[in-house]
N, C-alpha and C positions, 0 to 999 in steps of 0.2 A: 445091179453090178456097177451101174455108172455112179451112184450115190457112195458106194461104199470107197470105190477109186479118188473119188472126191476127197471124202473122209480123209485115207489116207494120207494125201499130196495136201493138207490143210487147208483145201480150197472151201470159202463159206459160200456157195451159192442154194439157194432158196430151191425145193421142187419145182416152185412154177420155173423157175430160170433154168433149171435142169429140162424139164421136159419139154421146155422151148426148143432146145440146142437140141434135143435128141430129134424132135419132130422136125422141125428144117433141114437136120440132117439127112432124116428120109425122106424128105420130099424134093432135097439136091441129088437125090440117088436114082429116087425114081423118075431115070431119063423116059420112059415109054408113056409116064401120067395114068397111071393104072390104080394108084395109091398100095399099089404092092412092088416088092424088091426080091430082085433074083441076084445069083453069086455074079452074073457077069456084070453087072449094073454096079453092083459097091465093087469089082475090081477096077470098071473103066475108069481112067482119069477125065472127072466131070468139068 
């Protein structure tokens, strides 16, 4: 989904660059350090 969103908005970023930013992403989220993510974790402002 995030590749295709890409697509769209003409943005040329490479897989590995995509799943860099998605994995950082989850590992900013996951405040507890569990390597898992719950709904209150991506609402809290990190």
């Amino acid at each position: 989904m995030v590749l295709a969103l890409l697509i769209e908005s003409d943005l040329a970023l490479t897989e590995d660059v995509v799943e860099t930013i998605v994995d950082k992403t989850f590992t900013d989220i996951d405040s507890e350090g569990d390597g898992r993510t719950n709904m209150h974790q991506m609402a809290a402002d990190n």
